[in-house]
C-alpha positions as CSV (number, residue, x, y, z in Angstrom):
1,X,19.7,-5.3,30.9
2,X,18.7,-8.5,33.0
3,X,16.6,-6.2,35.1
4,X,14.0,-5.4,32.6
5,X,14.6,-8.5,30.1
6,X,15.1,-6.7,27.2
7,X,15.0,-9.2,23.8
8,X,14.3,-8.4,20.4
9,X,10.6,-9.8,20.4
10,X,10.2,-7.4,23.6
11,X,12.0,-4.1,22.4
12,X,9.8,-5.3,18.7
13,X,6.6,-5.2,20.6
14,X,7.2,-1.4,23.0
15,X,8.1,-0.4,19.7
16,X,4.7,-1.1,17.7
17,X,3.1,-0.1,21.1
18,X,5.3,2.9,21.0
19,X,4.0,3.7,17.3
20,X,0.3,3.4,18.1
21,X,0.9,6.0,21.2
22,X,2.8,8.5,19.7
23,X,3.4,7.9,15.8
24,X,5.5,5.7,13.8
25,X,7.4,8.6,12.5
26,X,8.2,9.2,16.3
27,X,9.6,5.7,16.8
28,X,13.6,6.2,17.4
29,X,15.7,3.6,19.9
30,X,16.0,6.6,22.5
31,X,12.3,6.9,22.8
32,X,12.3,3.1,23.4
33,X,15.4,3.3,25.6
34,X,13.0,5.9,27.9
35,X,10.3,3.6,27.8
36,X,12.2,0.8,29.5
37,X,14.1,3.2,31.3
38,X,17.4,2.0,29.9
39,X,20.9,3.7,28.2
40,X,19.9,3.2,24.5
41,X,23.4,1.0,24.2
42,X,21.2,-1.5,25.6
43,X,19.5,-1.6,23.0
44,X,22.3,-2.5,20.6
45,X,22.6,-6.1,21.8
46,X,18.8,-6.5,20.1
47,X,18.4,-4.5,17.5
48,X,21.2,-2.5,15.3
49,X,19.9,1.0,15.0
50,X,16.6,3.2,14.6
51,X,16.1,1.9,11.2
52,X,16.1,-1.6,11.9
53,X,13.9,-1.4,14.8
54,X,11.9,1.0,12.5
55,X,12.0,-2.2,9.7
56,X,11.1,-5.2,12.7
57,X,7.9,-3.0,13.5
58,X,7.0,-2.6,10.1
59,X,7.7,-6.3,9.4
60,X,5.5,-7.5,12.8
61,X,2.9,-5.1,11.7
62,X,2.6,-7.0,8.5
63,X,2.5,-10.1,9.7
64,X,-0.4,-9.3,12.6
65,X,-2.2,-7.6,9.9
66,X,-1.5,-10.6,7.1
67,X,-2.8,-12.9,10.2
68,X,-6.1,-10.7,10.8
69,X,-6.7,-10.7,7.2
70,X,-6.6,-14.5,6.9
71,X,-8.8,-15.2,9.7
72,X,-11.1,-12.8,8.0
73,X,-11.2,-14.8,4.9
74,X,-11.6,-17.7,5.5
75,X,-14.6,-19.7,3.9
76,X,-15.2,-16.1,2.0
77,X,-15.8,-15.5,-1.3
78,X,-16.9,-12.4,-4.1
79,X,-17.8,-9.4,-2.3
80,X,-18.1,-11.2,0.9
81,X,-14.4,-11.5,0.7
82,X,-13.6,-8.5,-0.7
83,X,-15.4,-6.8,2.4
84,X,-14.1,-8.7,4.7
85,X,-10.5,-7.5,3.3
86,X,-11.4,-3.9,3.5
87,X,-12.7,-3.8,7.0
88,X,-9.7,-6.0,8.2
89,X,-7.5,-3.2,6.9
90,X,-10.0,-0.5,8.2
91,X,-10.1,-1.9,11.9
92,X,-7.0,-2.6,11.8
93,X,-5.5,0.8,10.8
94,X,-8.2,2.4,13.7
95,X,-6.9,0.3,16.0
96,X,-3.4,0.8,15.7
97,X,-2.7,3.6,14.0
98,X,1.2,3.9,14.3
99,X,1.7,-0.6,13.0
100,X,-0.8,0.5,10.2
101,X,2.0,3.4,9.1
102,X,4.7,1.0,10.3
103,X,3.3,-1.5,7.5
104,X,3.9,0.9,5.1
105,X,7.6,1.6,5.7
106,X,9.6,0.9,2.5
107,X,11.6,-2.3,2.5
108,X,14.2,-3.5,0.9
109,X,13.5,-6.2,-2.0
110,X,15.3,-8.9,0.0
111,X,13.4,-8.1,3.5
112,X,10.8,-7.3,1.7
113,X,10.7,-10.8,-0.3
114,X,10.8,-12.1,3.0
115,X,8.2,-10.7,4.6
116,X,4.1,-11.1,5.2
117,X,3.8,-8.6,2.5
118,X,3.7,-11.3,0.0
119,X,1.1,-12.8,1.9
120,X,-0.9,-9.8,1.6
121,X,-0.3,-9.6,-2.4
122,X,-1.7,-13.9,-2.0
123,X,-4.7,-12.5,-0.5
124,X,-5.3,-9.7,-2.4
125,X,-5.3,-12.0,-6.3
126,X,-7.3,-15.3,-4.1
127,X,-10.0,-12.5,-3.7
128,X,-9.5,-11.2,-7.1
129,X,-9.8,-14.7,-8.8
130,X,-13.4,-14.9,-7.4
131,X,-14.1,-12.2,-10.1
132,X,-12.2,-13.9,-13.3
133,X,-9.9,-11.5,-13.8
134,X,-6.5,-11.9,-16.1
135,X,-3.2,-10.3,-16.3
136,X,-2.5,-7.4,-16.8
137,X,-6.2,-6.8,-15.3
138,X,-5.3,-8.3,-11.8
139,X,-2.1,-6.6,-11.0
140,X,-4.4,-3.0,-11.9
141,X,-7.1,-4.6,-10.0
142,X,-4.5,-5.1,-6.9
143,X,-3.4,-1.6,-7.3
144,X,-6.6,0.2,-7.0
145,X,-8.0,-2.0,-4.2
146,X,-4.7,-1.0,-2.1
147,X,-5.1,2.5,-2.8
148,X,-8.6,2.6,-2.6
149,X,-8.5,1.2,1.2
150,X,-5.1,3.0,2.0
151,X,-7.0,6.1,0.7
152,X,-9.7,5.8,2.3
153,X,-8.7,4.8,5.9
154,X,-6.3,7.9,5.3
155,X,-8.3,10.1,4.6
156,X,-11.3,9.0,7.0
157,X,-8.3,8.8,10.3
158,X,-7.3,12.6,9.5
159,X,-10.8,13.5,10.0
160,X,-11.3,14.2,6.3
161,X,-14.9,12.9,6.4
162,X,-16.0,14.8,9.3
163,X,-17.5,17.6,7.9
164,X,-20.5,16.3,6.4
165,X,-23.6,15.2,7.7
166,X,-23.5,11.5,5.6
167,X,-21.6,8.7,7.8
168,X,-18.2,7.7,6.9
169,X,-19.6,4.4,6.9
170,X,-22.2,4.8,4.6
171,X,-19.8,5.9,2.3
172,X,-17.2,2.9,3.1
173,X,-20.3,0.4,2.0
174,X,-20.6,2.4,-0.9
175,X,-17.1,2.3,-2.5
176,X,-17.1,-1.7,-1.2
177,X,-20.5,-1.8,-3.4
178,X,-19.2,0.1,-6.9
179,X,-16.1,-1.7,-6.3
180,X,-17.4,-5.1,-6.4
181,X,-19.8,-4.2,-9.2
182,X,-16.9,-3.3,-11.3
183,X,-14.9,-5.7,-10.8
184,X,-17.8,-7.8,-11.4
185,X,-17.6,-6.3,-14.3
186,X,-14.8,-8.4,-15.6
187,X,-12.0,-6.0,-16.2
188,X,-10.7,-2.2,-15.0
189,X,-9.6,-1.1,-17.7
């Protein structure tokens, strides 16, 4: 264990490496044990099974992500903002495919509590107060942006859009554009 200076952080990090190389779903402490080259009982020191290295790459995806999105905001406002938001996720999700899953892992409501998540719910309503929207508006307003983008990068990274001759990103621009008009709009419902 000395020899390759396994600690949590590390083991974290080959793991969200691991995901974006081979898929999240992929991810088990045995793959990781190979890729340090180790028994996976040295592992067990650092993290307590499969699941909860599964759960620290989920919850370091989030945070890098929550930390991208921030940065992209900043000084952002109105659609500005909200297209900032959606490429973050976009970019993000193209260039690391397996953290993008890994953020979507289902947490438990005290890890989950804890987590960046909540940061990404903060961003998500700052954007949405640019538009003057009020409950129970917002929280629908939150929903559909998140499924619109999860959706969306989805869709567009198992080569759904490929077969037609209009660019994926002149479609991307053109959801960003009908969904700032509506929420513009002042509600969605």
């Amino acid at each position: 264990m000395v020899r390759v200076g396994l600690t949590t952080e590390r083991l974290t990090r080959a793991g969200a490496e691991l995901a974006d190389e081979i898929g999240f779903d992929q991810v088990t402490a045995s793959a990781l044990a190979r890729r340090f080259d180790v028994k996976v009982a040295s592992l067990y020191s650092h993290v307590k099974s499969s699941h909860d290295l599964k759960t620290r790459i989920a919850l370091f995806a989030l945070e890098e992500l929550a930390d991208r999105v921030a940065a992209a905001l900043a000084g952002r406002a109105g659609k500005d903002a909200l297209a900032a938001f959606a490429d973050t996720y976009r970019d993000y999700a193209r260039e690391h495919p397996g953290r993008y899953d890994a953020a979507r892992l289902r947490l438990d409501p005290e890890t989950a509590a804890a987590s960046a998540g909540v940061r990404h719910a903060q961003m998500t309503r700052a954007i949405l107060r640019g538009y003057d929207l009020t409950e129970p508006d917002q929280t629908h307003a939150v929903r559909m942006l998140g499924s619109v983008f999860h959706g969306y990068v989805s869709l567009e990274m198992a080569g759904g859009f490929s077969h037609t001759a209009i660019d994926s990103q002149e479609s991307w621009n053109w959801v960003l554009d009908r969904l700032d008009a509506l929420l513009r709009n002042g509600t969605t419902t």
